[in-house]
C-alpha positions in Angstrom: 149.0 152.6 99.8 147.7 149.7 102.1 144.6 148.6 101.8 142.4 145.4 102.5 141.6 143.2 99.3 139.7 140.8 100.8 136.3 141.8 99.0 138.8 142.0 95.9 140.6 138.9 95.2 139.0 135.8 93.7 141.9 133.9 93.2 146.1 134.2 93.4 148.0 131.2 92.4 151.9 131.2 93.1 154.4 128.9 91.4 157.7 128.7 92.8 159.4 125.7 90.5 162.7 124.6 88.9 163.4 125.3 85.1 165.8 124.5 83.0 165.9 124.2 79.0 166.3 120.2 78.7 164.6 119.3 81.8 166.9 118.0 83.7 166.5 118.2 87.7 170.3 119.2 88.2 171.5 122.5 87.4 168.4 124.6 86.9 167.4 128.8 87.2 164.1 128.6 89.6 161.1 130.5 87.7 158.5 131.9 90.1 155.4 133.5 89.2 152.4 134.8 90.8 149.2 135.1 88.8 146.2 137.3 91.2 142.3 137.0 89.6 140.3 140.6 91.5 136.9 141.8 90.9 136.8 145.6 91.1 133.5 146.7 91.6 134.0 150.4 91.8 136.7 150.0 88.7 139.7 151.4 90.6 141.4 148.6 89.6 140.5 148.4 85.6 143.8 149.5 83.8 141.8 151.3 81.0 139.7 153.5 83.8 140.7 157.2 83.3 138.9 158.4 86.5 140.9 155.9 88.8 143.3 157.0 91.1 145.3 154.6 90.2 145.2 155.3 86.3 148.5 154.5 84.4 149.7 153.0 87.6 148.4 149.7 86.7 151.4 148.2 84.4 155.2 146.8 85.4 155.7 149.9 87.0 153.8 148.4 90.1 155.3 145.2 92.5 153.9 142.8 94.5 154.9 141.2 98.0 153.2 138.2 98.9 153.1 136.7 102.5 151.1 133.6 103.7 150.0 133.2 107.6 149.4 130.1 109.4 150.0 128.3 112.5 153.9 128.1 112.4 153.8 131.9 111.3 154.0 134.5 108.5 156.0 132.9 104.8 157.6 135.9 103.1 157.6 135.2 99.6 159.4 137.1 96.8 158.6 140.5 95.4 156.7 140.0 91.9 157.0 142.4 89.3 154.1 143.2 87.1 154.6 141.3 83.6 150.5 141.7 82.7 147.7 144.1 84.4 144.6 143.5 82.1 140.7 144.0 82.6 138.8 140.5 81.7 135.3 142.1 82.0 132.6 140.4 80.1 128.7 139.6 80.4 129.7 137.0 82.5 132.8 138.4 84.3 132.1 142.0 85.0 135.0 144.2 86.3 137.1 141.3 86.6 140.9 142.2 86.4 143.8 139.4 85.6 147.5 140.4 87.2 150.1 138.2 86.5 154.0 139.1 87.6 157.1 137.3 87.8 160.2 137.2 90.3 163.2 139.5 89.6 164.6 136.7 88.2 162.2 136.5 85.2 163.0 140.3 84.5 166.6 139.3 84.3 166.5 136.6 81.9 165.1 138.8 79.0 168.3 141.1 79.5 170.7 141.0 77.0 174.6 139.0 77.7 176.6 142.4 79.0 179.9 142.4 76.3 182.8 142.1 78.7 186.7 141.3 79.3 187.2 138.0 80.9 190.5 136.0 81.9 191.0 132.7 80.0 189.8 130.1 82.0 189.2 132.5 84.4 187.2 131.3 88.6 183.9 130.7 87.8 182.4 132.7 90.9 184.7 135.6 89.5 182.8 135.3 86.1 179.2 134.8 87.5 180.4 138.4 89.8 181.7 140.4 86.9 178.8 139.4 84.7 176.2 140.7 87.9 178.4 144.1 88.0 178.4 144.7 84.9 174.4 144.2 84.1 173.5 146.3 86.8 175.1 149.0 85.0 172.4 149.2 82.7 169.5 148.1 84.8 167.3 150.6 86.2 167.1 150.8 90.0 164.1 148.1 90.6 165.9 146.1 88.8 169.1 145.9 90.2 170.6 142.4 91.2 171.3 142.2 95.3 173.6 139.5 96.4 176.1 138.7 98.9 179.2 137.8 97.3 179.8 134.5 100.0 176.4 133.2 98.9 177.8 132.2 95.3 179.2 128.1 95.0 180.1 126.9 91.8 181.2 123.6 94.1 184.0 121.7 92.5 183.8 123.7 89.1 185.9 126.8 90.5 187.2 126.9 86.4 185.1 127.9 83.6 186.2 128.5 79.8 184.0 131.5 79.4 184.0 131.2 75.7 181.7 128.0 76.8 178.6 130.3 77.5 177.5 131.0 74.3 174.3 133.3 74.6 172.9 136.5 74.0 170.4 137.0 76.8 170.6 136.1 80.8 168.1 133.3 80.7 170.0 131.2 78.3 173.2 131.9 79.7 171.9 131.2 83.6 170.8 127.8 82.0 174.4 127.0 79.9 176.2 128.0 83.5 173.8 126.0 85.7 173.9 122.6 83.4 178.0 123.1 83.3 178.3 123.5 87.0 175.5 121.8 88.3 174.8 124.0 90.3 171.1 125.9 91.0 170.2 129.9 90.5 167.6 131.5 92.0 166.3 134.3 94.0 165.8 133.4 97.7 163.2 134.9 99.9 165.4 138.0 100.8 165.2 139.0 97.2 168.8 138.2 96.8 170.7 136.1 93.5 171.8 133.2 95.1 173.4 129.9 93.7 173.3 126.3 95.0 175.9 123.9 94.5 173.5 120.1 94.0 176.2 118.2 94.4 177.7 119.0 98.3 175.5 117.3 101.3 173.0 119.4 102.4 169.9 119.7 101.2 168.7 122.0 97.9 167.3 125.3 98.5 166.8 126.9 95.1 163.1 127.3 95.6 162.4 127.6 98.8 162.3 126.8 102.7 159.3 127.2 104.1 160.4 126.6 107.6 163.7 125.2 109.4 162.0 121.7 109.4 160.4 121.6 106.1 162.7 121.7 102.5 161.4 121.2 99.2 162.3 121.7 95.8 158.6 122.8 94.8 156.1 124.4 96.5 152.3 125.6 95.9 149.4 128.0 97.5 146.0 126.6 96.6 143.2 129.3 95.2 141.7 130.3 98.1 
């Protein structure tokens, strides 16, 4: 249901950033969050309020789309699944709510390694594919991972020992396959898993392009 927010919101703060487990810049899984501060005064929007129309509603079963307007035009950013829907009221914050939700991305990477059949040093893209396939078998629907096949570049690392990927859930094994590659993952503004070679000569995209002129590896929305 649509619906303005404007006498709702107090704050959103969205965080679209590269992170890897040793810090380094090359080879990284992009993390995105969105974090949404709202003051429901007729308690609609309080997770524990029985009489709300929205009751039980209010947990990851709800998404979020996110779109800033400004003088070059409307930014799409990613949809945001609910990770936390809590009320924060108190004698000084009354019938404030606290939303916070993560990109697709951050759903993924709590999955568990799918146990699969894979060639001895077998193409890398044909290993990052197979892997994709075979977790969507077990993902529900919302979850599922969209890609086009063309948009996945392991660059000059076309041969992977798949042994090498040692993990037992998708974040860690995004990381160990980024670091070995060099090469970026990350969901793009289409809500597609995309990977971005950092080595070739064009510009890095694994966060974001806010426009055809503009590309940066970090970007932020003040409060406001």
């Amino acid at each position: 249901e649509k619906s303005n927010i404007t006498n709702y919101v107090l704050s959103i703060d969205i965080e679209e950033s590269t992170n890897t487990q040793n810090n380094n810049p090359v080879g990284v899984v992009s993390s995105n969050t969105l974090k949404i501060v709202l003051r429901s005064n007729d308690g609609t929007l309080l997770p524990d309020n029985e009489n709300s129309p929205y009751f039980g509603k209010m947990d990851n079963t709800a998404k979020v789309k996110v779109s800033v307007e400004d003088a070059e035009g409307v930014v799409e950013f990613n949809d945001y699944y609910i990770s936390s829907w809590i009320s924060n009221t108190s004698s000084s914050n009354k019938n404030q709510v606290v939303i916070e939700a993560t990109d697709l991305l951050g759903i993924i990477n709590k999955n568990s390694v799918p146990s699969m059949q894979v060639i001895k040093n077998a193409n890398t893209k044909e290993i990052f594919r197979n892997t994709i396939t075979e977790l969507n078998k077990s993902l529900d629907d919302k979850y599922k991972i969209q890609y086009d096949e063309s948009d996945f570049t392991f660059g000059n690392y076309d041969r992977l020992e798949y042994s090498n990927i040692d993990a037992e859930d998708m974040g860690t094994w995004f990381n160990i396959l980024s670091q070995s590659t060099l090469t970026n993952i990350y969901y793009n503004r289409d809500n597609k898993l995309k990977t971005d070679f950092c080595l070739d000569d064009t510009p890095s995209e694994s966060v974001c392009n806010l426009s055809d002129k503009v590309n940066v590896l970090s970007a932020s929305i003040d409060k406001g």
